[in-house]
C-alpha positions as CSV (number, residue, x, y, z in Angstrom):
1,X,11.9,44.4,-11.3
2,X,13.8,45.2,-14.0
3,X,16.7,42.7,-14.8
4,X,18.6,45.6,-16.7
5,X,18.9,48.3,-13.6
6,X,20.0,45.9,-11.4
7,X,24.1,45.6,-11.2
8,X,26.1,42.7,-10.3
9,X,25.3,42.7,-6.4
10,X,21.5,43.0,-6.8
11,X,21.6,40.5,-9.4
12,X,23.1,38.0,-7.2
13,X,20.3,38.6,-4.6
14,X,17.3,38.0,-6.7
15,X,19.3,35.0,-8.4
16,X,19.6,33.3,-4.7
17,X,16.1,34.5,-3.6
18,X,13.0,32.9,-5.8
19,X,14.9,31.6,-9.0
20,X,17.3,29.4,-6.8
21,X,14.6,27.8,-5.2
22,X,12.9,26.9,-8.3
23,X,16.0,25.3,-9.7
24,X,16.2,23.6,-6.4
25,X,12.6,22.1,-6.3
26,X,13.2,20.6,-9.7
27,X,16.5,19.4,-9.2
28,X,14.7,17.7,-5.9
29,X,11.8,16.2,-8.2
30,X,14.0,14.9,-10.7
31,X,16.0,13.0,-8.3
32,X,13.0,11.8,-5.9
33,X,11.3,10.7,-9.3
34,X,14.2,8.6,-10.4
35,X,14.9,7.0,-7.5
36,X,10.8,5.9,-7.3
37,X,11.0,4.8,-10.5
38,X,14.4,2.7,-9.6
39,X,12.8,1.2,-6.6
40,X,9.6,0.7,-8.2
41,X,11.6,-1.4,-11.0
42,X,13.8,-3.4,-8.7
43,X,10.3,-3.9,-6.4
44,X,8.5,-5.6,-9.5
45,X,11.5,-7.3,-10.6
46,X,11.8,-9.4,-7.6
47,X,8.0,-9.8,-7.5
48,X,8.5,-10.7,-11.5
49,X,10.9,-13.4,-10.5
50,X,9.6,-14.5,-6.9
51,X,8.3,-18.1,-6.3
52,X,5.1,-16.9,-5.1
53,X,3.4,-19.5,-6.4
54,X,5.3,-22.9,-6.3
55,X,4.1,-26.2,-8.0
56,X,2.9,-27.0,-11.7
57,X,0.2,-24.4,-11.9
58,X,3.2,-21.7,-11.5
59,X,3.0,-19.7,-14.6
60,X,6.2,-17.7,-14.5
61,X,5.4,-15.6,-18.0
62,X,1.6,-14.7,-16.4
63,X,3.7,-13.2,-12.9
64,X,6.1,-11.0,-15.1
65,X,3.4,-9.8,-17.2
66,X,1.3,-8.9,-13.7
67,X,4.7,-7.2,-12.3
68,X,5.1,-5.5,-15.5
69,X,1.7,-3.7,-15.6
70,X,1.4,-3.1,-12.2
71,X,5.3,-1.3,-12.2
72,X,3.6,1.0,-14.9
73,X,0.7,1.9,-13.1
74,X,2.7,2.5,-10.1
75,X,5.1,4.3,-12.3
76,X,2.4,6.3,-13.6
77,X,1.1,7.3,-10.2
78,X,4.0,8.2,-8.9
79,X,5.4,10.3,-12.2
80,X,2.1,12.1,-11.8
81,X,2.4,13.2,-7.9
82,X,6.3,14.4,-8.0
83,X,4.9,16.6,-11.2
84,X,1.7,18.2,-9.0
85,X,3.8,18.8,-5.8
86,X,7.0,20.2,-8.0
87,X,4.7,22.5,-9.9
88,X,2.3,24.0,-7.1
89,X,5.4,24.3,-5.0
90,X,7.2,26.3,-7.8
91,X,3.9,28.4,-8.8
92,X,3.9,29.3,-5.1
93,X,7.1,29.9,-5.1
94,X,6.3,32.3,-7.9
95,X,3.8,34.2,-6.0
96,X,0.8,32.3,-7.0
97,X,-2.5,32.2,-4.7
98,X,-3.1,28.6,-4.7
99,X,-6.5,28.8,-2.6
100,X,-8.6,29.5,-5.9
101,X,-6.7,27.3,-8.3
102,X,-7.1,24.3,-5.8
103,X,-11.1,25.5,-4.9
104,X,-11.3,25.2,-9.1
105,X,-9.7,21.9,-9.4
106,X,-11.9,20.1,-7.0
107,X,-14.7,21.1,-8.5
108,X,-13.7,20.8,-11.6
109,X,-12.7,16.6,-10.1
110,X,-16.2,16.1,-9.0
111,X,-17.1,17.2,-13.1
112,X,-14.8,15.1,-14.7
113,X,-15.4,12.2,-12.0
114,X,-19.0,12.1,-12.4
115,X,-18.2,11.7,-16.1
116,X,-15.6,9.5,-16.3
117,X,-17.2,6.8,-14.0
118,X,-17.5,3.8,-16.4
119,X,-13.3,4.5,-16.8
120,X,-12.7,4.4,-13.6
121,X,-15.0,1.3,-13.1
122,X,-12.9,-0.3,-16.4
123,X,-9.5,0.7,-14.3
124,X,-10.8,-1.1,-10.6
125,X,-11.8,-3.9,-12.9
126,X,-8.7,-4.3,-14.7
127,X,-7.0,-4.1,-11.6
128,X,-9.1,-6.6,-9.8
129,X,-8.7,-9.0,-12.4
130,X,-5.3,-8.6,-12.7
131,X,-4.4,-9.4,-9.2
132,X,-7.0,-12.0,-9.2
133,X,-5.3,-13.7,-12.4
134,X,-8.5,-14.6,-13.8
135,X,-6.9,-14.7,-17.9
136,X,-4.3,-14.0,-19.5
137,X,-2.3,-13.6,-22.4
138,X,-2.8,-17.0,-24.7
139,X,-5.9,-17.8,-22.5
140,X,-8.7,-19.6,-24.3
141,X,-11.4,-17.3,-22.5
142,X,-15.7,-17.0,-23.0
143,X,-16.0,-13.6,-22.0
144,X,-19.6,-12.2,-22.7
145,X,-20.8,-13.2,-26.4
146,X,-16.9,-13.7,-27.5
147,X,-15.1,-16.6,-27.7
148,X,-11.4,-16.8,-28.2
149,X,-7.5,-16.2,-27.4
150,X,-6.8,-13.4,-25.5
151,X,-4.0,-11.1,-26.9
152,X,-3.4,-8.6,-24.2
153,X,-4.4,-7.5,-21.0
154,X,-4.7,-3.6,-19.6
155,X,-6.0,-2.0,-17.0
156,X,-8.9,-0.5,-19.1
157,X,-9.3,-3.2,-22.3
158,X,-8.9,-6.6,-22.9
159,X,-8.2,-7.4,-26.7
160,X,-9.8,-11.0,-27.7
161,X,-9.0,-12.7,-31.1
162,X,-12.0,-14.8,-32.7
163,X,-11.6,-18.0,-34.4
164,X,-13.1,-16.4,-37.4
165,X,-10.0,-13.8,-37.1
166,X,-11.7,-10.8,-35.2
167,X,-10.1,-8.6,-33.0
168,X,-12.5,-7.8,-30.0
169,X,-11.7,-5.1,-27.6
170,X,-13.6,-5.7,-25.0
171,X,-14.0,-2.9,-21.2
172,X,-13.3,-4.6,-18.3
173,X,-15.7,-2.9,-16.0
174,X,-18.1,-4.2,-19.0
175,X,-16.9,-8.0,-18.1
176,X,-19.5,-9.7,-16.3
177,X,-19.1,-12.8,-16.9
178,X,-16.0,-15.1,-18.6
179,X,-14.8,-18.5,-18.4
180,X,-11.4,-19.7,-19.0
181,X,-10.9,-22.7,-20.6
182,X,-6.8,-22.4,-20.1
183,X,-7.2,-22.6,-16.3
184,X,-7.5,-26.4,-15.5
């Protein structure tokens, strides 16, 4: 279709038919992603500053940090699905067989996930040990051959500092083993 042999009637019609409901579907992304992304904020903030764990071993820095990096993952996750339902709804919307792209992408998922299997270990590792709150930041921590101070905590590497100053990056699907000499 020609935008240029269309007058002002016909133009109106194809502006209301597929381009409106384009506009529409990001409009409705933009919003539902913001308003995850505000309840997924206020979520961790009360978790952040929650009493879940009253008494003298309470450490209220370690529970924000926890919050913190568990809001970004969630964050994250759901960035990631508003972006994959908003654009397969809009390439269908553009006429788009999705059957073959879809077929593509889950093989191409079993390729890339029987490749990327010590990440995803690191990730469920990092995870576990997060919500276990085995170390964390400022911890004097044994972990493997490495003793030290840890410096920070992700989902996919811990960073330990030596006493002889270096900086050790360590997997945590890779961690075995550790002992915490912070925890009492």
């Amino acid at each position: 279709m020609n935008l240029a042999d269309l007058d002002g009637r016909a133009l109106l019609e194809w502006f209301l038919g597929a381009p409106l409901r384009v506009l529409a579907i990001l409009v409705i992304a933009i919003v539902l992603r913001s308003l995850a992304v505000r309840a997924i904020s206020r979520a961790m903030s009360r978790i952040a500053n929650a009493d879940l764990i009253p008494g003298k071993n309470r450490s209220l820095s370690r529970q924000r940090e926890r919050a913190h990096t568990a809001g970004t993952v969630l964050k994250s996750i759901t960035n990631t699905l508003i972006a994959l339902v908003a654009v397969s709804t809009i390439l269908s919307e553009a006429g788009m067989d999705l059957a073959p792209l879809i077929a593509s992408a889950g093989v191409l998922g079993v390729a890339v996930g029987l490749g990327a299997q010590t990440l995803i270990r690191d990730f469920i590792a990092g995870l576990f040990m997060l919500l276990e709150d085995q170390y964390g930041v400022g911890d004097e921590v044994d972990i493997l051959d490495v003793q030290g101070t840890v410096e920070s905590v992700g989902l996919r590497i811990t960073t330990v500092r030596a006493k002889d100053g270096t900086l050790w990056f360590l997997r945590n699907g890779e961690i075995l083993k550790l002992g915490n000499r912070s925890k009492k």
